[in-house]
Rosetta silent file (secondary structure, phi, psi, omega in degrees, C-alpha in Angstrom):
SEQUENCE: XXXXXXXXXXXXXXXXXXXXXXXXXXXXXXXXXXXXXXXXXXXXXXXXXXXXXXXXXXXXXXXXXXXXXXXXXXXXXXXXXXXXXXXXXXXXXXXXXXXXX
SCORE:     score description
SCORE:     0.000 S_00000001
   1 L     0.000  -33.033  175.068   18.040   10.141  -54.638 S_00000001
   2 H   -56.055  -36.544 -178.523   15.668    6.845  -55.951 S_00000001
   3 H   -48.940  -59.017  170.276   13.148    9.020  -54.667 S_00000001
   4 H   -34.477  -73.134  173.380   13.887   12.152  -56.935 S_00000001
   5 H   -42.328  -46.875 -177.255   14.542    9.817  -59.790 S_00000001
   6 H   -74.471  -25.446  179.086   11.033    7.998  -59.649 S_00000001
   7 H   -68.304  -44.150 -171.659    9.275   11.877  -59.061 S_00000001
   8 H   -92.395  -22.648  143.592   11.206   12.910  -62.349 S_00000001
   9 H    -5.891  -82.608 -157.598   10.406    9.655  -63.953 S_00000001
  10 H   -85.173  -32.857  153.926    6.810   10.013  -64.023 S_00000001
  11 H   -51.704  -34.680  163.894    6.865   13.777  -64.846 S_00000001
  12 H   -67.358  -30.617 -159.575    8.818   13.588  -67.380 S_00000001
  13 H   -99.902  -13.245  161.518    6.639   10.762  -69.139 S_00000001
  14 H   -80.577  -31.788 -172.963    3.515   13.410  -68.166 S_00000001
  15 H   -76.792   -6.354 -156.379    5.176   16.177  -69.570 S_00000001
  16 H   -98.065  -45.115 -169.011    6.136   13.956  -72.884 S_00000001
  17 H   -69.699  -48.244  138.490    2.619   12.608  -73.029 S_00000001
  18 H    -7.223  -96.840 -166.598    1.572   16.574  -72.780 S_00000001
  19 H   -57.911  -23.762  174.315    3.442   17.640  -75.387 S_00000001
  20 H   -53.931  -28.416 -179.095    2.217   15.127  -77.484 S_00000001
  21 H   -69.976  -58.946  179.082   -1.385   15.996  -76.785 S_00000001
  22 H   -26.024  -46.785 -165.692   -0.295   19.340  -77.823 S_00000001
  23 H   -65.478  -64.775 -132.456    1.000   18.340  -81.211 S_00000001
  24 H   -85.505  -50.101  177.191   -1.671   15.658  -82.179 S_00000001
  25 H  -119.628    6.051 -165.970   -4.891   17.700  -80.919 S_00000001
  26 H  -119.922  -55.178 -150.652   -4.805   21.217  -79.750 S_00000001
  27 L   -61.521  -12.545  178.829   -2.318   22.584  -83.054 S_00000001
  28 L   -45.441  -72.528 -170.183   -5.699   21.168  -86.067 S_00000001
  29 L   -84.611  -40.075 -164.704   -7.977   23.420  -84.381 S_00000001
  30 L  -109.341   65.657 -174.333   -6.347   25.956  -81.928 S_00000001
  31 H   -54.243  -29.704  172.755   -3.213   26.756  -84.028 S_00000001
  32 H   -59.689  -52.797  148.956   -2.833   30.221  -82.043 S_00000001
  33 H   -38.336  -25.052 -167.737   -3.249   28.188  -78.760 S_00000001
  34 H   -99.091  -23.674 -172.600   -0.712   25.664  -79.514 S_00000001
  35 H  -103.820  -12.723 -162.067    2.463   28.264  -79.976 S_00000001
  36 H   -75.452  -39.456 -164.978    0.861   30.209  -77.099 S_00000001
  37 L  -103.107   11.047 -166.530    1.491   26.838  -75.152 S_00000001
  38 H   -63.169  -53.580 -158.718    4.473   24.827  -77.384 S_00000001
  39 H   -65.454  -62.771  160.344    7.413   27.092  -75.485 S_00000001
  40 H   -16.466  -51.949 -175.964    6.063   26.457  -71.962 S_00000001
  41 H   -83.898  -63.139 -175.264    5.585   22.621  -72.116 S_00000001
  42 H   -16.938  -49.992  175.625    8.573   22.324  -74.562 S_00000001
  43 H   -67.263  -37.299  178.024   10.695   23.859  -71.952 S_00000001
  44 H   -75.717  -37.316 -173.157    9.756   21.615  -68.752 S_00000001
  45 H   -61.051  -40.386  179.302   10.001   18.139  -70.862 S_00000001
  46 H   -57.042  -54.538 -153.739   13.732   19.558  -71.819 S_00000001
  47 H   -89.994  -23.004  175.371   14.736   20.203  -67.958 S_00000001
  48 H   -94.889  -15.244  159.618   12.917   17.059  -67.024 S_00000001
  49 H   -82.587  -39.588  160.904   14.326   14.952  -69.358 S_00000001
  50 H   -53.355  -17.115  166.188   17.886   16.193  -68.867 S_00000001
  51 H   -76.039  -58.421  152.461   17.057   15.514  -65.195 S_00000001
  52 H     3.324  -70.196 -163.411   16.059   12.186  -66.153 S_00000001
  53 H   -86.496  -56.929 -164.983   18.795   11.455  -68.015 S_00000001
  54 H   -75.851  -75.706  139.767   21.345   12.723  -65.867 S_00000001
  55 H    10.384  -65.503 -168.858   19.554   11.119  -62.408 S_00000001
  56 H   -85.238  -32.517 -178.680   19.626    7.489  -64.208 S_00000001
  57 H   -58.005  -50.682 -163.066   23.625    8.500  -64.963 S_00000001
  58 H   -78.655  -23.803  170.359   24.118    9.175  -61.434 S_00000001
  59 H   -77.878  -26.222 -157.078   22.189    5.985  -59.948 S_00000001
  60 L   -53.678  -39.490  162.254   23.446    3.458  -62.347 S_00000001
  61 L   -88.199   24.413  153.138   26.525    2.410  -59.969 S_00000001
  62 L   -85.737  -74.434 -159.060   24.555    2.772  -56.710 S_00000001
  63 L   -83.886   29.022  133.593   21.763    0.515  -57.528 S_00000001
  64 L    74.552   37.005  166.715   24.323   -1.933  -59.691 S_00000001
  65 L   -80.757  126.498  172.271   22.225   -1.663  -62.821 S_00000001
  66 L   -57.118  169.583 -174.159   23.584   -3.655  -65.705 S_00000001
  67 H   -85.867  -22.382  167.330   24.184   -1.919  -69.292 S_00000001
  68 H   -48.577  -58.827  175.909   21.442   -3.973  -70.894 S_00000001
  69 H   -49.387  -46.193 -153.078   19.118   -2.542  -67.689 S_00000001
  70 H   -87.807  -12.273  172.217   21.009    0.390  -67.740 S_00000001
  71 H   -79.286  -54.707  179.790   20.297    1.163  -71.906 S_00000001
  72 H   -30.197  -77.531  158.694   16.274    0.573  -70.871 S_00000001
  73 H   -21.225  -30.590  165.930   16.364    2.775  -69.064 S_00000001
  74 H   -95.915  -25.659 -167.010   17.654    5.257  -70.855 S_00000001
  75 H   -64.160  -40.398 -177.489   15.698    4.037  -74.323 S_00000001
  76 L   -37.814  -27.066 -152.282   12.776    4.881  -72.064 S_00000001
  77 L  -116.419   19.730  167.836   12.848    7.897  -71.999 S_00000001
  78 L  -124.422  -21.954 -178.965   12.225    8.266  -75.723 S_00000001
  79 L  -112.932  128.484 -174.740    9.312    5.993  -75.887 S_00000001
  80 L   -67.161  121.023 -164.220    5.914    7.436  -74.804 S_00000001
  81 L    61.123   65.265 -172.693    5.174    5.391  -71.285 S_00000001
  82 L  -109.820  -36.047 -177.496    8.230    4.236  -71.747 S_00000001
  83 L   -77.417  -19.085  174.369    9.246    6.081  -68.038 S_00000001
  84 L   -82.968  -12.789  156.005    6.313    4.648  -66.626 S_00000001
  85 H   -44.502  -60.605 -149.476    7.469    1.351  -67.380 S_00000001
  86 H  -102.817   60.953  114.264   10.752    1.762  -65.383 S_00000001
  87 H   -77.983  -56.513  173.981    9.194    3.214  -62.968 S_00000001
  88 H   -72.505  -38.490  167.062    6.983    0.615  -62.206 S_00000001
  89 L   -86.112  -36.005 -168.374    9.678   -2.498  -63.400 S_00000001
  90 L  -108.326  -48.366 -155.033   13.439   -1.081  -62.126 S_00000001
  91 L   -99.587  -18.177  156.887   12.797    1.010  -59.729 S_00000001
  92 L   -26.811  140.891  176.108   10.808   -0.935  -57.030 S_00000001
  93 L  -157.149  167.089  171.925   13.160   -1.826  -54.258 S_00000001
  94 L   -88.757  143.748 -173.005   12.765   -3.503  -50.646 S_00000001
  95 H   -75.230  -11.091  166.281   12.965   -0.757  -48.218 S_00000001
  96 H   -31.032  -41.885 -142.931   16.268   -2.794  -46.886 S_00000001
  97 H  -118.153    3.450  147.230   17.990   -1.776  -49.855 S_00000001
  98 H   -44.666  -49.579 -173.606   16.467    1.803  -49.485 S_00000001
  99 L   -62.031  -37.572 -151.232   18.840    2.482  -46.713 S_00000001
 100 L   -99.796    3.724  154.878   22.118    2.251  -48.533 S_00000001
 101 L   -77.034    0.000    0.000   20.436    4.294  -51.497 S_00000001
């Protein structure tokens, strides 16, 4: 399941970074382009952030993350490369401690 979690991690913070792109540069110039593509991205960052979100609910008493750790984590996931942080800081493990995840 750590596995899952780090795959929707970094998708989510691509899909976030996406839509952002979307906003910031494509709607100036392509405004027709940008609604053609708003619903499409719009839709995967919602299902990958509710996976996200739900994922870090479901690990938090496996891997015996504290609620300060366990708040990052979720704060993360509001702030752009905020998932690639805790990807890269929290979620690292030894694979000993793979097995009983």
């Amino acid at each position: 399941m750590l596995k899952i979690f780090k795959i929707t991690a970094i998708l989510e913070g691509i899909s976030y970074l996406v839509l952002f792109s979307n906003m910031l540069f494509i709607k100036p110039n392509y405004f027709e382009l940008y609604h053609t593509l708003l619903y499409p991205i719009g839709m995967s960052h919602g299902v990958l952030f509710i996976g996200y979100i739900l994922l870090a609910f479901l690990l938090k008493k496996r891997m015996q993350w504290s609620l300060t750790t366990f708040g990052i984590i979720l704060a993360a996931s509001l702030i752009p490369f905020g998932t690639f942080y805790v990807e890269y800081k929290y979620l690292k493990t030894d694979q000993k401690n793979l097995k009983n995840v």
